[in-house]
N, C-alpha and C positions, 0 to 999 in steps of 0.2 A: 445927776445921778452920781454918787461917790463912786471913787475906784476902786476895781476889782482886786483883791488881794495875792497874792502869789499863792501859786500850787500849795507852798508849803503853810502858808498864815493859814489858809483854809483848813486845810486837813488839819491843821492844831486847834482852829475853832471848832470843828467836828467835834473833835475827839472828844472836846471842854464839855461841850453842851450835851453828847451824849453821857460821858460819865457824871454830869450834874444830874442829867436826868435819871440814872442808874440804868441805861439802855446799853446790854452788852451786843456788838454788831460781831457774826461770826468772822473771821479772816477772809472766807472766799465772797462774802458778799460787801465786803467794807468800800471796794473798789465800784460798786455801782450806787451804795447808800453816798458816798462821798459825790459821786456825779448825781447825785437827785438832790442832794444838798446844795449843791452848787448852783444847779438851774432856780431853784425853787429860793433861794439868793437873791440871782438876778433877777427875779420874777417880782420878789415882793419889792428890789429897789428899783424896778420900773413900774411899778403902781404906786409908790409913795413918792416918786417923784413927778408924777404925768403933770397932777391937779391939786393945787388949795383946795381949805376947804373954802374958799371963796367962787368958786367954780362948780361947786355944788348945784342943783337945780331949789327955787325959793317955794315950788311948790309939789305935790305929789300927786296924781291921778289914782283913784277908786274907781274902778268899774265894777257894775253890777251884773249879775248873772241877768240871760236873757231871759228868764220867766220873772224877774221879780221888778215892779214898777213900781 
């Protein structure tokens, strides 16, 4: 899992990515958007780093409804 950025590198990626995306975040709530940004961070860089996709499963189960034979 790569390392976690400082307070500050974050909050400057925030800010990047909101104003690319033209999302203006009001002052009183930037302080909890920046903590769901942060978790939601670490979230996706512990899902991309858990499993290859070699660790994939080779096949996929279908089940059928119980009226249909």
């Amino acid at each position: 899992m790569p390392p976690t950025p400082s307070l500050d590198a974050l909050a400057a990626e925030f800010d990047c990515l909101m104003e690319r995306a033209g999302i203006k975040i009001p002052p009183q709530r930037r302080s909890a958007s920046l903590a769901a940004y942060a978790d939601l961070r670490s979230q996706i860089a512990l899902l991309h780093g858990r499993y290859a996709y070699t660790a994939e499963p080779s096949n996929v189960f279908s089940l059928a409804p119980r009226g249909d034979k």
